[in-house]
N, C-alpha and C positions, 0 to 999 in steps of 0.2 A: 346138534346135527348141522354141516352144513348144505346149506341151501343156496343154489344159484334159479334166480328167476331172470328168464331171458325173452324180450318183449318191448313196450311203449305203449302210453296214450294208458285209457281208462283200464284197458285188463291188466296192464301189470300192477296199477293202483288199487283194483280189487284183491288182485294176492295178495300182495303185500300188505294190504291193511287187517286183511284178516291174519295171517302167519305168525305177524310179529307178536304176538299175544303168547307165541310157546316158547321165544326165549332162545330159537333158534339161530346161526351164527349165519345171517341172511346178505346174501350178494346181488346186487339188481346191477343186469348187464342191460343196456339201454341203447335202443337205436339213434343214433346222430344222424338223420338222413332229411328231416322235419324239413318242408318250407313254403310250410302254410300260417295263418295265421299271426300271432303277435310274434311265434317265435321264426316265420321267415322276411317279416320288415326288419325287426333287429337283426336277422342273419344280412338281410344286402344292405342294411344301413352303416353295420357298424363290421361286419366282416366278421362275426362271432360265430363257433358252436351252435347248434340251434337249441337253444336252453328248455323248451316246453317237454320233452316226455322225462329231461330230469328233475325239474320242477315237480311232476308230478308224484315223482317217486320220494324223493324228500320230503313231500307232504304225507304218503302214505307211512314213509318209515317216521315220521315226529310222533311224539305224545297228542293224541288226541285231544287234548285241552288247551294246548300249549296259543300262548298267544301269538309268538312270533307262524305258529302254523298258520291262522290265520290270515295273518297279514301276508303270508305268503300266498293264499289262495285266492286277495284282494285282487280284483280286474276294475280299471279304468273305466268309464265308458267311452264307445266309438266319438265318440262327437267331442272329447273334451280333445285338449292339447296334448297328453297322453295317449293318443290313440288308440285309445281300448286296448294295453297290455297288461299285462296281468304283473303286480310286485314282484313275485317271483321270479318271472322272466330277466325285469329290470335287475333285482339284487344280482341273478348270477352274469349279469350280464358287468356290473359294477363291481363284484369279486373279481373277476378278470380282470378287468382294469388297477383297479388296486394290489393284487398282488402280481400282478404280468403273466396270469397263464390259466385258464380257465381248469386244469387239474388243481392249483393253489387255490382259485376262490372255492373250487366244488368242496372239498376237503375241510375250507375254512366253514361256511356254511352249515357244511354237514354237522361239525363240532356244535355251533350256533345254535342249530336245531333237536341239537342233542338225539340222531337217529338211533333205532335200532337196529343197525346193518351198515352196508356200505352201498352206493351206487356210482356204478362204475361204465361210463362209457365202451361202449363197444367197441370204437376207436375215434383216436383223437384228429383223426384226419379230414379234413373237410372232400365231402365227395356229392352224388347227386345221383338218386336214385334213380334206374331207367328200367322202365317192363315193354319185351314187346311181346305181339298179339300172336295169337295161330295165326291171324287175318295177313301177319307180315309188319301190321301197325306198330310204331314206335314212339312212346309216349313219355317223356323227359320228366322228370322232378315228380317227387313223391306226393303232393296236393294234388296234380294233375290226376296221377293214378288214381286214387283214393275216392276223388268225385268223378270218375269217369264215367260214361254209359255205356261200355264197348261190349256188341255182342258175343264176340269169338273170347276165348280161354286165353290166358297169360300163358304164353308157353317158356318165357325165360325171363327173370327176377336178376338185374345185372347193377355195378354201381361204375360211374363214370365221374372223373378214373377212378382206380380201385383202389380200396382201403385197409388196411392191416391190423388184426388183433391186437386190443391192448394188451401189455404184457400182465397188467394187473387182472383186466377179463378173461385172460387165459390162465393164470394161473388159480383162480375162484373155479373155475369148471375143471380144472384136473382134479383141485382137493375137495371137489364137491361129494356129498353121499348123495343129495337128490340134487336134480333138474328137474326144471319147471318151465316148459312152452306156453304161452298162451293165458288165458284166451287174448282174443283182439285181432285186429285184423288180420287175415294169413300172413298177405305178402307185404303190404307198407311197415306192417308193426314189429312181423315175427319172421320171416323168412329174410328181410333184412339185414337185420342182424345177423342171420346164416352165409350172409350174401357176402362175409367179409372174408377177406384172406383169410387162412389158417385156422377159423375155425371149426369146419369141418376136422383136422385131425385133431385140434382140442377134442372134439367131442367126440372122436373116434378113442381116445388114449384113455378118457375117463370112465373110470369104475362106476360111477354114479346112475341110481335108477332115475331113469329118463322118462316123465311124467307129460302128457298134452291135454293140455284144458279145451276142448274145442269149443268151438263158438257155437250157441243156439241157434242164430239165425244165416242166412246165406248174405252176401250183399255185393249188393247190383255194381259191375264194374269190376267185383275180384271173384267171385267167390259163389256165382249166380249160377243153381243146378248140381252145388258140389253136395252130395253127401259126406259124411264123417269119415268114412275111409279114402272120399276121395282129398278130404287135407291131410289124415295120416299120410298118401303117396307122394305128395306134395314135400310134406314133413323132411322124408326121405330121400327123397331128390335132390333135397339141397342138405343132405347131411344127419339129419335128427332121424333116430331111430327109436322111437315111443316104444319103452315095456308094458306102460297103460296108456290110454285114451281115456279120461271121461266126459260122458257125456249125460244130460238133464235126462230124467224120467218124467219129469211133471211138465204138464200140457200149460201154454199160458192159456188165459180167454181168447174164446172166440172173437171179440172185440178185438182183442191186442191184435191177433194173426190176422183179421183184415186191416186192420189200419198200416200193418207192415207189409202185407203184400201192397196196395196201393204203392209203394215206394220200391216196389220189385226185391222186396225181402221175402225169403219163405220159412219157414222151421229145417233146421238141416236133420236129413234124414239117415236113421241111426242103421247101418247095413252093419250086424255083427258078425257076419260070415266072412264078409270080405276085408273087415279089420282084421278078425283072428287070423285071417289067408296073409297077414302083413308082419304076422308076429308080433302083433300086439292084443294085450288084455284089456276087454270093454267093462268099465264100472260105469256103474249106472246110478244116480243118484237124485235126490231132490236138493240141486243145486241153485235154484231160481230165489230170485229177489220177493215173489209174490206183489209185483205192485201191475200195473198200468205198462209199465215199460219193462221188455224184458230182456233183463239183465242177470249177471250173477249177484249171489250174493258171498260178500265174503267168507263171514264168517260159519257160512255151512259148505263153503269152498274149502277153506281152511281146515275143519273135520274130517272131510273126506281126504284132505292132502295127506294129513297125520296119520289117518286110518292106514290109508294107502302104505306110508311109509314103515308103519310098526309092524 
């Protein structure tokens, strides 16, 4: 089966870690918008791609024992001469350089690590994510968004300038059977990627069932008061038109859900009326990690993907 997962950061490393265990012909479309962290010093240091949500998927698609995965998941610490970057970042950053084109090092790499799938940049264009508010507010680069505190709703998800479908990410989502949204954050991680030229009629042209993992929790700055249907609308607005929604049936502890409200997070709340009013199907499942922190877990993510698709 092909499979395109479209996303960054930790949720598309949760699919994919659980997926690739079924053998399926797995596409990870990747937002390049990143410019926080280790991967936006290396972005204004050296003028690169911002390497960190492919790094993570490369780790997701390796053999889980493999050692070079490890060394690829090694981080620096802040304080040394390395300034707390993660190897991974550095290698793709050094593939570039070595073979002259950040598509040749990804590729080489990829081989290296011997993935189960391919990860494929959304596009190879360097751009910079801009959201502004209902308030009228307009807030530049995607870290900025991301750690924001803004009371008012994002009412438009833009890239400055704009950036164009790779032809390789577009051609994974036409010959896809499923798609996969999510989870992670709505608009830095997943609407993003929506946010580029031509992909809206990729995803209009393709046959493929169109799947969204929604996120458990709300979060402060994107996504604070949205219920479930209200990022299916979201979803839509910029393009994606979810056959299913799933979303957790299991409650974490009470513990958990005050220590997340304190940080202005809530449990996103599951409206199945006004999803089916969107033409989409609510599954419902016990998707959680069961720890302290709540998260998905993969590989009951992964079941229910498979279920979903048979």
């Amino acid at each position: 089966m092909k499979t395109v997962v479209i996303g960054g950061g930790t949720g598309s490393f949760t699919v994919l870690r659980g997926i690739k265990q079924y053998g399926w012909d797995i596409s990870a479309i990747v937002s390049m918008f990143d410019n926080g962290g280790s991967t936006g010093k290396l972005r204004d240091e050296y003028g690169v791609l911002p390497p960190g949500d492919i790094r993570r998927c490369l780790v997701a698609l390796a053999e889980d024992d493999s050692f070079l995965r490890q060394l690829f998941q090694y981080r620096f610490e802040p304080t040394s001469s390395v300034n707390g970057h993660s190897l991974g970042n550095l290698m793709l950053v050094a593939a570039e350089g070595v073979t002259g084109e950040f598509k040749k090092g990804l590729e080489e790499l990829s081989g290296a690590l011997n993935i189960r799938g391919r990860v494929l940049p959304v596009s190879y264009q360097k751009s910079t994510l801009c959201a502004e508010y209902e308030s009228g507010e307009i807030i530049v680069g995607e870290t900025h968004i991301d750690k924001g505190v803004h009371q008012s709703r994002i009412s438009r998800l833009y890239l400055e300038p704009s950036a164009t479908l790779d032809d390789d990410a577009r051609r994974a989502i036409l010959d896809a059977d499923l798609i996969i949204a999510g989870p992670g954050d709505l608009y830095t991680s997943i609407i993003a990627n929506l946010s580029v030229e031509g992909m809206r009629d990729a995803l209009t042209q393709s046959n493929a069932k169109k799947v969204y993992i929604c996120n458990l929790m709300t979060k402060q700055g994107e996504t604070q008061g949205y219920s479930a249907a209200d990022h299916v609308a979201q979803m839509r607005k910029y393009g994606f038109y979810p056959d299913v929604i799933v979303c957790s049936n299991s409650a974490p502890s009470p513990e958990a859900v005050a220590r997340y409200s304190k940080e202005g997070q809530e449990l996103v709340e599951i409206d199945e009326a006004e999803i089916q009013a969107q033409g989409a199907k609510l599954v419902l499942a016990d998707i959680t990690s069961g720890t302290e922190l709540v998260r998905h877990d993969s590989y009951k993510l992964a079941e229910v993907i498979n279920s979903i698709y048979q």
